[in-house]
Backbone as a printed PyTorch tensor [residue, N CA C, xyz], in Angstrom:
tensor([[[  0.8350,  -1.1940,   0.0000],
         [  0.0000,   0.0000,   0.0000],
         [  0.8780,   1.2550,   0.0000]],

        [[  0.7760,   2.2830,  -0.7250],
         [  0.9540,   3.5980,  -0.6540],
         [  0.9070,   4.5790,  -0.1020]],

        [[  1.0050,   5.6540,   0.3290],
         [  0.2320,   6.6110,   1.3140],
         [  0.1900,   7.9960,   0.4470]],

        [[ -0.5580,   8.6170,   0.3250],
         [ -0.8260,   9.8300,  -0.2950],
         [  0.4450,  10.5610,  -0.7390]],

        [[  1.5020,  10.2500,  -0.4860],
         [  2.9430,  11.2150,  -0.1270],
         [  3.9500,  10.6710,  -1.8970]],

        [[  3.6070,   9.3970,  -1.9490],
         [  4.5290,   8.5430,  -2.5430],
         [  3.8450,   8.8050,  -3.8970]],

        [[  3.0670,   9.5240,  -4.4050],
         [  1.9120,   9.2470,  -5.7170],
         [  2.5820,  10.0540,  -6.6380]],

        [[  3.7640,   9.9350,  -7.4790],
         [  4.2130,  10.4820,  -8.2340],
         [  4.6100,  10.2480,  -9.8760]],

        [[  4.5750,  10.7550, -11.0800],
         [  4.5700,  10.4400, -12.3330],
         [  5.2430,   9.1180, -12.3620]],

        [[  4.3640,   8.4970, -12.9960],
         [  5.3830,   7.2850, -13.5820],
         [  4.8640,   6.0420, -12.5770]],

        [[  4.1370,   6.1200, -11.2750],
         [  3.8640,   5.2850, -10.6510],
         [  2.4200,   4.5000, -10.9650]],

        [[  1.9890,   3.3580, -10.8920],
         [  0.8620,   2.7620, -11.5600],
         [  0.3870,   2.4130, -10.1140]],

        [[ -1.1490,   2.2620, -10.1890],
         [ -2.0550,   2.3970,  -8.8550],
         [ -3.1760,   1.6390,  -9.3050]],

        [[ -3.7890,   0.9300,  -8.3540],
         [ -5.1150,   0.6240,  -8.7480],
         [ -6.1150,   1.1230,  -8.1930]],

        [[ -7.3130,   1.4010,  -9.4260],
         [ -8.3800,   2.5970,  -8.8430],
         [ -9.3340,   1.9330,  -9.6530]],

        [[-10.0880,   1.4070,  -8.8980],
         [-11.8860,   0.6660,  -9.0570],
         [-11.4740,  -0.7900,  -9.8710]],

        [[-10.2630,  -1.5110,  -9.5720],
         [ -9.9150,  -2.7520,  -9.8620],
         [ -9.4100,  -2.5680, -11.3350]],

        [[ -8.7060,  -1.6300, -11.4460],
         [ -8.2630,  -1.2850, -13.1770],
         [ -6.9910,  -0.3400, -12.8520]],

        [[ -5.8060,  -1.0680, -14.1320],
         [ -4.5360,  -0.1750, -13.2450],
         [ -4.4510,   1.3780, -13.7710]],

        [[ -4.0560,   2.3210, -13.5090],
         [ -3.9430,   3.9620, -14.0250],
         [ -1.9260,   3.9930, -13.2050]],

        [[ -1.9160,   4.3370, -14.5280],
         [ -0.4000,   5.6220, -14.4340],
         [ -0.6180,   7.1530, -13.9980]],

        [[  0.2400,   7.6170, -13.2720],
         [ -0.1190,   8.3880, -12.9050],
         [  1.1750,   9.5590, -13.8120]],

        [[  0.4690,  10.6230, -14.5840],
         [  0.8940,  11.2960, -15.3600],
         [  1.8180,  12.7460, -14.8520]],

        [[  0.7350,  13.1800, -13.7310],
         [  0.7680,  14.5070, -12.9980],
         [  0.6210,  14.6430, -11.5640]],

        [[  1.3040,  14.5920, -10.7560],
         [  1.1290,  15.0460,  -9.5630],
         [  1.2980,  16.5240,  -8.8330]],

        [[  0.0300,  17.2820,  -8.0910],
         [  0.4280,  18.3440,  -7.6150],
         [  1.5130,  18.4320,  -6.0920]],

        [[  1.9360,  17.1890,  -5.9620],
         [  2.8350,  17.1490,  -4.7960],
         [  1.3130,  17.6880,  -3.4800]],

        [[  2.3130,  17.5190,  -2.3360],
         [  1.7890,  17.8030,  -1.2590],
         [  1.5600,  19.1510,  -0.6850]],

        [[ -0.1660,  19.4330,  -1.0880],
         [ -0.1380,  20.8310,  -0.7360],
         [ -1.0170,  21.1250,   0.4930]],

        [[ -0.7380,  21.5740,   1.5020],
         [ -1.5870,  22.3950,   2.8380],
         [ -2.3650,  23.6200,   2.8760]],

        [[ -3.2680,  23.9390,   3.1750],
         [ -4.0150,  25.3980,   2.7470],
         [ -4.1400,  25.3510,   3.9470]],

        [[ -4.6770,  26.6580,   4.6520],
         [ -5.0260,  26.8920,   5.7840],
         [ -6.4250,  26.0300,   6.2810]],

        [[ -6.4220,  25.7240,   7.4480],
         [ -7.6480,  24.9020,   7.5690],
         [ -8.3250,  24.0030,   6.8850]],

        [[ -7.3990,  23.0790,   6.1260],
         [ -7.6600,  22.0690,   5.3270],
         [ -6.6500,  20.9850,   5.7090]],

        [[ -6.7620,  19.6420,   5.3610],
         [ -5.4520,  18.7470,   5.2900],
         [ -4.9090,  18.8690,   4.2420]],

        [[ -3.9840,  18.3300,   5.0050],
         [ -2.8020,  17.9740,   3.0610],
         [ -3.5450,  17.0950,   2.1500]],

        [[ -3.1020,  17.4670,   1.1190],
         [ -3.9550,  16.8730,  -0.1790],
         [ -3.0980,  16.3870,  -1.1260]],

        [[ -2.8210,  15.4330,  -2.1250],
         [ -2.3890,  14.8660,  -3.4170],
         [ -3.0730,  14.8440,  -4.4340]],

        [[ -3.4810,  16.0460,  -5.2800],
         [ -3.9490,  15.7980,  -6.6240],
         [ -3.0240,  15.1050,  -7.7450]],

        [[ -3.8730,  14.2950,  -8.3400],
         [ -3.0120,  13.2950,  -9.6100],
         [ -3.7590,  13.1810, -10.3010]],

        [[ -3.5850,  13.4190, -11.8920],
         [ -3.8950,  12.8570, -12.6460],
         [ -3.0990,  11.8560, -13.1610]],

        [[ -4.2200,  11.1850, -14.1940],
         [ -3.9260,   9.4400, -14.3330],
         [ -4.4380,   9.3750, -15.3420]],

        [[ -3.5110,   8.2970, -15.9110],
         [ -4.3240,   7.1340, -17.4730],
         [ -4.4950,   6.2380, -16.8910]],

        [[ -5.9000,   5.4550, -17.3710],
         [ -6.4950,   4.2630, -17.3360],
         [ -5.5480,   3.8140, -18.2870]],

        [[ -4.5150,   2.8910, -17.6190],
         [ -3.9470,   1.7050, -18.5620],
         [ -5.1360,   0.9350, -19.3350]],

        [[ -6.4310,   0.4030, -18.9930],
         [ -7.0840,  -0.1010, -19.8020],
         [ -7.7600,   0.2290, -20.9970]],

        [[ -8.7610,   1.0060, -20.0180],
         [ -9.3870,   2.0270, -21.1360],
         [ -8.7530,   3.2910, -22.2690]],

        [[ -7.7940,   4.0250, -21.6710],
         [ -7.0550,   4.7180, -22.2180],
         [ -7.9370,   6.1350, -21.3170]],

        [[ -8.6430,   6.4250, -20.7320],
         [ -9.1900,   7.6220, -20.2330],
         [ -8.5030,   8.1600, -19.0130]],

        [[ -8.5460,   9.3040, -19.0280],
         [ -8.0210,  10.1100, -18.0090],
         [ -8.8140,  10.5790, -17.4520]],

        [[ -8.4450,  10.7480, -16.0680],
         [ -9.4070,  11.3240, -15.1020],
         [ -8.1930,  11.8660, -13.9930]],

        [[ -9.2020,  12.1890, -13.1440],
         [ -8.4050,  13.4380, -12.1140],
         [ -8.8480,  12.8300, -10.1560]],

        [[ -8.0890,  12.8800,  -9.3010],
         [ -8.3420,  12.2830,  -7.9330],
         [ -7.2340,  13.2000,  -7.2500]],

        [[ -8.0090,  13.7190,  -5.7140],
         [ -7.2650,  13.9480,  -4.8500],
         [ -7.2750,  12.6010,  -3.4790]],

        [[ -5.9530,  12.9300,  -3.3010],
         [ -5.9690,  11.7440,  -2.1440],
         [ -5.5600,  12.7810,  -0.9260]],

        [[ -5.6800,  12.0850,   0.4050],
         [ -5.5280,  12.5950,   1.7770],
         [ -4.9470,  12.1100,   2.1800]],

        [[ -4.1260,  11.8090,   3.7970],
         [ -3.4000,  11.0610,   4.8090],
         [ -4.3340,   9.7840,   5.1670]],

        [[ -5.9030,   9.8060,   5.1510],
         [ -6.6940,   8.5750,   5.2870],
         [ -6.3940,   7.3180,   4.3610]],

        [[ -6.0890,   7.8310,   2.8710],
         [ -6.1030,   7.3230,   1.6670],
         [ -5.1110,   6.3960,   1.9980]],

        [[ -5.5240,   4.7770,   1.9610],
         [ -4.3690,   4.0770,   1.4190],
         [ -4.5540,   3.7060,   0.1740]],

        [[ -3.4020,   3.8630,  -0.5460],
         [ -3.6770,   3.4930,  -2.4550],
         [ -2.8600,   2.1590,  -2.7660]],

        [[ -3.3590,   1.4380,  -3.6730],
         [ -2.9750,   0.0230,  -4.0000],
         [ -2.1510,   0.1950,  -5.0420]],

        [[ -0.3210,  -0.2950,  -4.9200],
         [  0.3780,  -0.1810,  -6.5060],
         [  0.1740,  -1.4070,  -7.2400]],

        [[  0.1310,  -1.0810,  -8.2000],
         [ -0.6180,  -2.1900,  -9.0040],
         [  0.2910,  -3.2750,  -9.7310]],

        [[  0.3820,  -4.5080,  -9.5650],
         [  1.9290,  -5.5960,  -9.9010],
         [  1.6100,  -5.6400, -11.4590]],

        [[  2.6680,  -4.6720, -12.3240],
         [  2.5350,  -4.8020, -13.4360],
         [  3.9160,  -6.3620, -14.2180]],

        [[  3.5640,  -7.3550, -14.8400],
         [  4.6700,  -7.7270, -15.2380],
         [  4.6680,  -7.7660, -16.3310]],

        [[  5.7330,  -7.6320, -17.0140],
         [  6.2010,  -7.4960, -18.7170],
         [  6.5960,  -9.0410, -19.3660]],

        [[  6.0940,  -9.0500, -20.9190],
         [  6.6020, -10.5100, -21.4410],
         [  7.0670, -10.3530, -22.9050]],

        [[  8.0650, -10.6210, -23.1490],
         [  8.8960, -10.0290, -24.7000],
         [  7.5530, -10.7200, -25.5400]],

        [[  7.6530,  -9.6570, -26.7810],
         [  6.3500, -10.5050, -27.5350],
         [  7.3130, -10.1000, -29.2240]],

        [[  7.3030, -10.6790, -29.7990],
         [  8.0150, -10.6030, -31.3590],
         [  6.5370, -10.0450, -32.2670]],

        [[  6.9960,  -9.0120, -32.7400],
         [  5.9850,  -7.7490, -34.2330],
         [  5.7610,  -8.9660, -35.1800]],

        [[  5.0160,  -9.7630, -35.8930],
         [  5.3480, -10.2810, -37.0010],
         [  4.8440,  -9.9710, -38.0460]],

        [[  3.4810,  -9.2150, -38.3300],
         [  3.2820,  -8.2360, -39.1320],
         [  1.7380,  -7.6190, -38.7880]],

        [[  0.8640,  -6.7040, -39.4490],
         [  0.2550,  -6.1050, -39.2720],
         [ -0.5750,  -5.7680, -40.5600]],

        [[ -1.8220,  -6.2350, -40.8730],
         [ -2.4330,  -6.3820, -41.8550],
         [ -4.1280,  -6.3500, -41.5310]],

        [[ -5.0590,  -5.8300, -42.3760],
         [ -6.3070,  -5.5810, -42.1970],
         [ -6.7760,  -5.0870, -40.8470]],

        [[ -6.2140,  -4.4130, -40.2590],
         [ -6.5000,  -3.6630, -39.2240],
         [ -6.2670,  -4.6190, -38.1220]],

        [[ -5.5670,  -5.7190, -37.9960],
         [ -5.0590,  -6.1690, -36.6920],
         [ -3.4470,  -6.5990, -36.8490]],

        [[ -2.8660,  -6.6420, -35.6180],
         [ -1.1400,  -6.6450, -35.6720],
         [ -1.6230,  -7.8030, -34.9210]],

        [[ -0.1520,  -8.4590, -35.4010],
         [  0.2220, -10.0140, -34.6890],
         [  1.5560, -10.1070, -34.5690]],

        [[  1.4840, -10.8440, -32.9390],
         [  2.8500, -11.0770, -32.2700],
         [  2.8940, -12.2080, -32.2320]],

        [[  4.0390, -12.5790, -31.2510],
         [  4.4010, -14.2460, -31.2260],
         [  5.2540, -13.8650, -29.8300]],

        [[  5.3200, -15.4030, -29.3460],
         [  6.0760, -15.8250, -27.9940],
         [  7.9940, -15.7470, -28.9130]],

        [[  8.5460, -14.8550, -28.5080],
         [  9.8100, -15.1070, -29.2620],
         [ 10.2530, -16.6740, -28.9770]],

        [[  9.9950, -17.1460, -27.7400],
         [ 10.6190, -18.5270, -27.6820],
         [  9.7760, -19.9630, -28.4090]],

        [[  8.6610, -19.3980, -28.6060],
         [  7.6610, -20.2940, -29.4200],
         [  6.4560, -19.4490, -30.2900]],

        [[  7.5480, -19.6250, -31.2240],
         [  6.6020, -18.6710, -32.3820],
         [  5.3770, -18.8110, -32.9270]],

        [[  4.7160, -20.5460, -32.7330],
         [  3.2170, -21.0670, -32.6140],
         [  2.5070, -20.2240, -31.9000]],

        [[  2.7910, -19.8750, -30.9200],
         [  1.5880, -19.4050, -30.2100],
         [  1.7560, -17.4460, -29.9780]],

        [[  0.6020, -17.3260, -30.6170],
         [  0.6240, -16.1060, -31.3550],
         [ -0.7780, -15.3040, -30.3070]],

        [[ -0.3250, -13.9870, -30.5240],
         [ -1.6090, -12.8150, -30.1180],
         [ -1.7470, -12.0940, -31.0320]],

        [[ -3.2090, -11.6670, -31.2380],
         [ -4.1910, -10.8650, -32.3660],
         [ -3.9950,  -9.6860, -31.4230]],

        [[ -3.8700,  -8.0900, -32.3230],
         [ -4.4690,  -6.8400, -31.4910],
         [ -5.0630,  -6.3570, -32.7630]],

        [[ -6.0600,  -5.5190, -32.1760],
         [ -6.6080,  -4.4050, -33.3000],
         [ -5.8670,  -3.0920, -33.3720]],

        [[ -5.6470,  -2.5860, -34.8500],
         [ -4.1520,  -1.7760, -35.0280],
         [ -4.6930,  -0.3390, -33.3650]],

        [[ -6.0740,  -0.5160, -33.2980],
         [ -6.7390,   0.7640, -32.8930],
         [ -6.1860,   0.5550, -31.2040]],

        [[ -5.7510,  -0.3410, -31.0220],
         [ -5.6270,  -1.6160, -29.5340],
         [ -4.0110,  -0.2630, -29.4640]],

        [[ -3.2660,  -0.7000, -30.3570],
         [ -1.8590,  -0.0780, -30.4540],
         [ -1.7310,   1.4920, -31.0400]],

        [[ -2.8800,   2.2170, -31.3740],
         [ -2.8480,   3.3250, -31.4250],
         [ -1.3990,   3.9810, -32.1780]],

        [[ -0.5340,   4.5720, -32.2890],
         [  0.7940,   4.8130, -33.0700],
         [  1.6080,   4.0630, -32.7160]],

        [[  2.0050,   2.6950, -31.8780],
         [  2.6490,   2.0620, -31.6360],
         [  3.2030,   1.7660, -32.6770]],

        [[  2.6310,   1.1260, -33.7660],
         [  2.9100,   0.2720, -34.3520],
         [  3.8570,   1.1760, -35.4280]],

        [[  3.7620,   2.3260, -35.8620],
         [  4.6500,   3.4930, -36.3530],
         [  6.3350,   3.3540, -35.8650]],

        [[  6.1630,   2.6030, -34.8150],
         [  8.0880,   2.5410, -34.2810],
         [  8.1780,   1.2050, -34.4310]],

        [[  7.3820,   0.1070, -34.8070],
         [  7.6560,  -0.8700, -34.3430],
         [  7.9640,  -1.8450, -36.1180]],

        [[  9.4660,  -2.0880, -35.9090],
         [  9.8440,  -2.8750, -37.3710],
         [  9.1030,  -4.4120, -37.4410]],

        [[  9.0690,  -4.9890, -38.3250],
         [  8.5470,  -6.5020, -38.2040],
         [  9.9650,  -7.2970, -38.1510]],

        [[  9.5530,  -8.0960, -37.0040],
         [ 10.6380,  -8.9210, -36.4060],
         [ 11.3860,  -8.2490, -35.0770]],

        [[ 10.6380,  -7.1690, -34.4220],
         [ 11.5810,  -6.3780, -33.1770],
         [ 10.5770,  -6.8200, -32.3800]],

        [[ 11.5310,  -7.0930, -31.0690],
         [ 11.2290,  -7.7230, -30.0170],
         [ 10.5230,  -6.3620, -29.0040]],

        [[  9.4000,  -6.5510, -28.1950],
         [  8.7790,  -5.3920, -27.5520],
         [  8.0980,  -5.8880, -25.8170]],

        [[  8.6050,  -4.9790, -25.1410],
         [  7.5020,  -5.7710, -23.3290],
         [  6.1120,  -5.4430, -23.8770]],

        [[  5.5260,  -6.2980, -23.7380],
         [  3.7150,  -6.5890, -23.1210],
         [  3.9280,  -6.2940, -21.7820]],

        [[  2.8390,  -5.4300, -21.5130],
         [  2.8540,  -4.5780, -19.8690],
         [  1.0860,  -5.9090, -19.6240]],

        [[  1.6300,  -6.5780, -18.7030],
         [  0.3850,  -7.6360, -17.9780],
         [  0.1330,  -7.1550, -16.8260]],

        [[ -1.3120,  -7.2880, -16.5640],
         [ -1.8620,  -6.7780, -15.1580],
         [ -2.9910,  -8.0450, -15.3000]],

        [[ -2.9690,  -8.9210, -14.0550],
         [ -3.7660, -10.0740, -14.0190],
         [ -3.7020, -11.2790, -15.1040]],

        [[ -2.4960, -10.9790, -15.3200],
         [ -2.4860, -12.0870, -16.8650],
         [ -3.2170, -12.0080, -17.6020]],

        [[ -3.4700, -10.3450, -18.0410],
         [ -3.7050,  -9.9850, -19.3720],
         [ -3.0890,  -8.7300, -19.9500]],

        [[ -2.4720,  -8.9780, -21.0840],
         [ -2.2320,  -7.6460, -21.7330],
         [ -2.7340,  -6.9000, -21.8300]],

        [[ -2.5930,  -5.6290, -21.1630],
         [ -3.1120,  -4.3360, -21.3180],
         [ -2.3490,  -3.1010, -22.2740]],

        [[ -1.5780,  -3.6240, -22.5290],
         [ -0.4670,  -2.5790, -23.2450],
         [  0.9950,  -2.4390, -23.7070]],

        [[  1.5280,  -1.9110, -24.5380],
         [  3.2710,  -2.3780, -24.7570],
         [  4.1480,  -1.3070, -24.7120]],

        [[  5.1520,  -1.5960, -23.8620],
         [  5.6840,  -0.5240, -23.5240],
         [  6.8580,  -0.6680, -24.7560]],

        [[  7.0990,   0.0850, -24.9380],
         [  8.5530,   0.5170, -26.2990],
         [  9.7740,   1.5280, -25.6780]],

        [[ 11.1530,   0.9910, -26.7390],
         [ 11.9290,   1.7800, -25.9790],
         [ 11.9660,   3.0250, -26.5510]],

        [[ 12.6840,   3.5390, -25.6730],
         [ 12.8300,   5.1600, -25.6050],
         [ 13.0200,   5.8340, -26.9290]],

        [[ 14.3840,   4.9880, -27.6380],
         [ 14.4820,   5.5220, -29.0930],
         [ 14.4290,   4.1110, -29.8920]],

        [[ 14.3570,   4.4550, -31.4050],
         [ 14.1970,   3.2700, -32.0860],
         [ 15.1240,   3.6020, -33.1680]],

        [[ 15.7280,   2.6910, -33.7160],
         [ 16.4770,   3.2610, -35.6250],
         [ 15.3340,   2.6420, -36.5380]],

        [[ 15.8250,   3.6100, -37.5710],
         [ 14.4310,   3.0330, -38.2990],
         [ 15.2250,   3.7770, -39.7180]],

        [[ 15.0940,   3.5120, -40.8020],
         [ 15.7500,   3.4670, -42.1180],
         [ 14.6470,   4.4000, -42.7770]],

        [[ 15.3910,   5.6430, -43.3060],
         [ 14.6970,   6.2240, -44.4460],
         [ 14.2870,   5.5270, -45.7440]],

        [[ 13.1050,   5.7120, -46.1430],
         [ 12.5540,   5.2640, -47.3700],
         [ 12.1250,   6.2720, -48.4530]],

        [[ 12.0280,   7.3480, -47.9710],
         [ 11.3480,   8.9330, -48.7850],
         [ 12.3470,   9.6410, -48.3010]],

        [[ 12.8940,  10.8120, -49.0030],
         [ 13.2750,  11.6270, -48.6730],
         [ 13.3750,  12.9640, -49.7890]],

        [[ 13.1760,  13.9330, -49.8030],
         [ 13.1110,  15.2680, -50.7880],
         [ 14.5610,  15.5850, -51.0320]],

        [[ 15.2110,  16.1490, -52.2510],
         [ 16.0890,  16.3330, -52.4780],
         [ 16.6320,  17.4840, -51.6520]],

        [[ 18.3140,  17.2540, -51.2650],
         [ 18.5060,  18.5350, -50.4010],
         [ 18.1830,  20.0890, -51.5220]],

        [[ 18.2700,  20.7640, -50.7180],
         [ 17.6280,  22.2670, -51.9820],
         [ 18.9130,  23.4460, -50.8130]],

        [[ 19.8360,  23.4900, -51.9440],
         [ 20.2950,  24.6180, -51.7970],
         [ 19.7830,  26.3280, -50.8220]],

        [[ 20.1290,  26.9340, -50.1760],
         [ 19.2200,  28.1800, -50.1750],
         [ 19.5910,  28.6900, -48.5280]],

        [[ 18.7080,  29.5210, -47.8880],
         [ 18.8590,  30.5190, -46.5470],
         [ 18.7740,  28.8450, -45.6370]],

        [[ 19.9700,  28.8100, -45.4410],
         [ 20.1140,  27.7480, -44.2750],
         [ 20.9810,  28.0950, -42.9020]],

        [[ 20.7940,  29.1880, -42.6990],
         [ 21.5110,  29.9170, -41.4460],
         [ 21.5420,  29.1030, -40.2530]],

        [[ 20.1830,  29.4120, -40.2440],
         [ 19.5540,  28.1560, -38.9750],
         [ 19.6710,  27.2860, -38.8650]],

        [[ 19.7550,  26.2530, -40.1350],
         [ 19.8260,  24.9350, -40.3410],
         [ 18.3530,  24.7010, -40.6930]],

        [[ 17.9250,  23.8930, -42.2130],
         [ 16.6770,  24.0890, -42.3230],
         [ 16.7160,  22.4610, -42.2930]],

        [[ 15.2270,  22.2430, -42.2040],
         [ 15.0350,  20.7270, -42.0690],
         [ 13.8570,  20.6770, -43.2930]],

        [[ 13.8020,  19.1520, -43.2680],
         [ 12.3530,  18.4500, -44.2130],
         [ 11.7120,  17.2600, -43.5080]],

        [[ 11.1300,  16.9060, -44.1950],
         [ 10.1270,  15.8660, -43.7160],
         [ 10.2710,  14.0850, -44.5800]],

        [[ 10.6940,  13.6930, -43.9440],
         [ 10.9170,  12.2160, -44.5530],
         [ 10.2020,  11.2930, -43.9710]],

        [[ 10.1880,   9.8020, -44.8230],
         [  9.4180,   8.5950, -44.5620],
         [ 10.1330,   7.9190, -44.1560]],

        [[  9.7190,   6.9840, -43.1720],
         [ 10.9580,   6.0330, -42.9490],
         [  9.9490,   4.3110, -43.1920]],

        [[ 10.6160,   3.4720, -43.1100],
         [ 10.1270,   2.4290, -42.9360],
         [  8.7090,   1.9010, -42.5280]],

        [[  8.6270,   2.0110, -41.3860],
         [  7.4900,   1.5810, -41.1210],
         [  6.3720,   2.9140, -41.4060]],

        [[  6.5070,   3.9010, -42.1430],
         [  5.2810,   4.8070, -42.7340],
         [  5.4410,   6.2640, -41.6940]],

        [[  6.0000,   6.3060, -40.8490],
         [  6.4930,   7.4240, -39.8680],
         [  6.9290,   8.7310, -40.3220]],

        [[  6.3700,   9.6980, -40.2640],
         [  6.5030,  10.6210, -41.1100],
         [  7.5380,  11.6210, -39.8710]],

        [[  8.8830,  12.0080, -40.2080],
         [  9.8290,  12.7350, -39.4740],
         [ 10.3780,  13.6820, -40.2090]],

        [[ 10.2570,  14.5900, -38.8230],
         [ 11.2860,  16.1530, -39.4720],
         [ 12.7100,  15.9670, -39.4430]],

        [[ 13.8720,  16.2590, -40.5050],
         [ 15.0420,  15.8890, -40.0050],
         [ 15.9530,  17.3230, -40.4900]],

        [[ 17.2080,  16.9190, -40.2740],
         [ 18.1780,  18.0090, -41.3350],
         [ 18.3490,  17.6600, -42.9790]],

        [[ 18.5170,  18.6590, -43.0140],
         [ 18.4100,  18.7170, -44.7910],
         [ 19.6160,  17.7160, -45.4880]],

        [[ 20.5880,  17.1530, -44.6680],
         [ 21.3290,  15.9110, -45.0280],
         [ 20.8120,  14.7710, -45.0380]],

        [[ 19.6810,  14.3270, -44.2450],
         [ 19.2080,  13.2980, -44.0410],
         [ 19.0220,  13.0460, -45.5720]],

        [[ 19.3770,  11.5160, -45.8820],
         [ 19.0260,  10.9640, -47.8980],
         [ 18.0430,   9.6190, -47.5890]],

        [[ 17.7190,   9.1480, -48.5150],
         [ 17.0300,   7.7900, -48.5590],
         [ 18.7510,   6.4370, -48.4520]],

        [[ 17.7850,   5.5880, -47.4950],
         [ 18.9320,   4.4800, -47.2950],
         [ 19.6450,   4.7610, -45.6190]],

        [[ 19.3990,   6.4650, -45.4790],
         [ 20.1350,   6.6250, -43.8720],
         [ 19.7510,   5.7160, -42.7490]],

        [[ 19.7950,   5.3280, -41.6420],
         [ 19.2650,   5.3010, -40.5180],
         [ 19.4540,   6.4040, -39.3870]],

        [[ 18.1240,   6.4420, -38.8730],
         [ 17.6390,   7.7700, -38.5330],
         [ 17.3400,   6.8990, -37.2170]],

        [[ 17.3170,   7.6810, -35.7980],
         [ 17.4570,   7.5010, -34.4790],
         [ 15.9660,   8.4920, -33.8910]],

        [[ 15.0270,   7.7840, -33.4910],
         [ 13.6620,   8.5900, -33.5120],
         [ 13.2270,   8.5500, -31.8070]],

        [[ 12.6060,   9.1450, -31.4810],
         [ 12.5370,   8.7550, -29.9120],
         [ 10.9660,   9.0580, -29.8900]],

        [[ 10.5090,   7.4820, -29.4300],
         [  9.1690,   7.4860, -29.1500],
         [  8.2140,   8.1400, -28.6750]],

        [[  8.8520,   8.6450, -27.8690],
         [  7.5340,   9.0770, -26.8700],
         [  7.4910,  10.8260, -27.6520]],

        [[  7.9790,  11.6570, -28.6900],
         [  7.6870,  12.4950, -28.5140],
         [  7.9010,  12.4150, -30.4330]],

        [[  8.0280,  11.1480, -31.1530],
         [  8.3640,  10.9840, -31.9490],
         [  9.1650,  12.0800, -33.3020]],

        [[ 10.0340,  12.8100, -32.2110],
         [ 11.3490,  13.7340, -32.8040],
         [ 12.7060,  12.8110, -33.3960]],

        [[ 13.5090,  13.5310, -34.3370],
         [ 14.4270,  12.8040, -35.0830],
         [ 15.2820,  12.8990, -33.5640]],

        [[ 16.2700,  12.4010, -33.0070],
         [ 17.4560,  12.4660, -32.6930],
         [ 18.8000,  12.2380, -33.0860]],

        [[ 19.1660,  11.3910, -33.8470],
         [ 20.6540,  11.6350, -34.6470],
         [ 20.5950,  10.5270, -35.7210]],

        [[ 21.7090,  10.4710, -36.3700],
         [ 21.7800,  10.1640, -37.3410],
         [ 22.9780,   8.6920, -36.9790]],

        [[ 22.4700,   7.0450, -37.4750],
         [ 23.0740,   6.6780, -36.6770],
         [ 24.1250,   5.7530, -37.8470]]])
């Protein structure tokens, strides 16, 4: 159990038997003639909805035992993606592409990824931080006011549409970071 104090980004909780991440915390605030309070907002790992909770010193909160299981991309067709047990590639899981939301934008066929399990069921896949991923489109560099350094917009592999520097060519590998899906270097 938790205590109101400990409820900070990045920590997963259970709230009405369903796990939530917690995105935002206002830390521990006191007003005059009030108790201390913990506002947090949270994602429903399940549902995907956000909602908003203050907790108190009464509040005990439940962290929620998330465990992870490598699952292998093997491809993604008519609106559902399919994985596999990397150690036994027979036994396979169906998602709907809508299940993985832009996931599937970082994810090459044949890369290994955690399944985030809560009760021995998949609820979600966590990905790493950055990914390489190979240009497939790219606009010719164009001469001109490049003071600043101007950039363009390229395709890469799996359909990912990225801003890069005007060196970036078709054939590069390009270093992308998920969570905010910006170029980072050139690898």
């Amino acid at each position: 159990m938790l205590s109101y104090t400990e409820l900070k980004p990045g920590k997963v909780i259970v709230i009405d038997d369903e796990p939530c991440e917690i995105v935002w915390s206002s830390g521990i605030v006191k007003k005059q003639r009030q108790k201390p309070h913990n506002t947090v907002k949270m994602k429903n790992l399940v549902t995907g909805a956000t909602l908003e909770k203050t907790f108190t010193q009464a509040d005990k909160i439940e962290e929620a035992e998330l465990d992870k299981k490598p699952l292998k991309f093997i491809y993604a067709a008519r609106g559902k993606a399919v994985f596999a047990n990397p150690d036994n590639p027979k036994e396979r899981f169906e998602f709907s592409q809508e299940e993985l939301q832009d996931k599937l934008l970082y994810i090459k066929e044949g890369a290994v990824i955690d399944a985030l399990l809560f009760d021995d069921e998949i609820i979600g896949f966590k990905l790493p931080i950055k990914v390489d991923l190979e240009v497939v489109e790219a606009p010719p560099n164009i001469k001109g006011n490049t003071a600043q350094g101007g950039t363009k917009t390229v395709v890469v592999e799996t359909g990912l549409k990225v801003t890069t520097p005007l060196f970036i060519e078709v054939g590069d590998i390009i270093r992308v970071n998920t969570e905010t899906g910006e170029y980072t270097e050139r690898v």
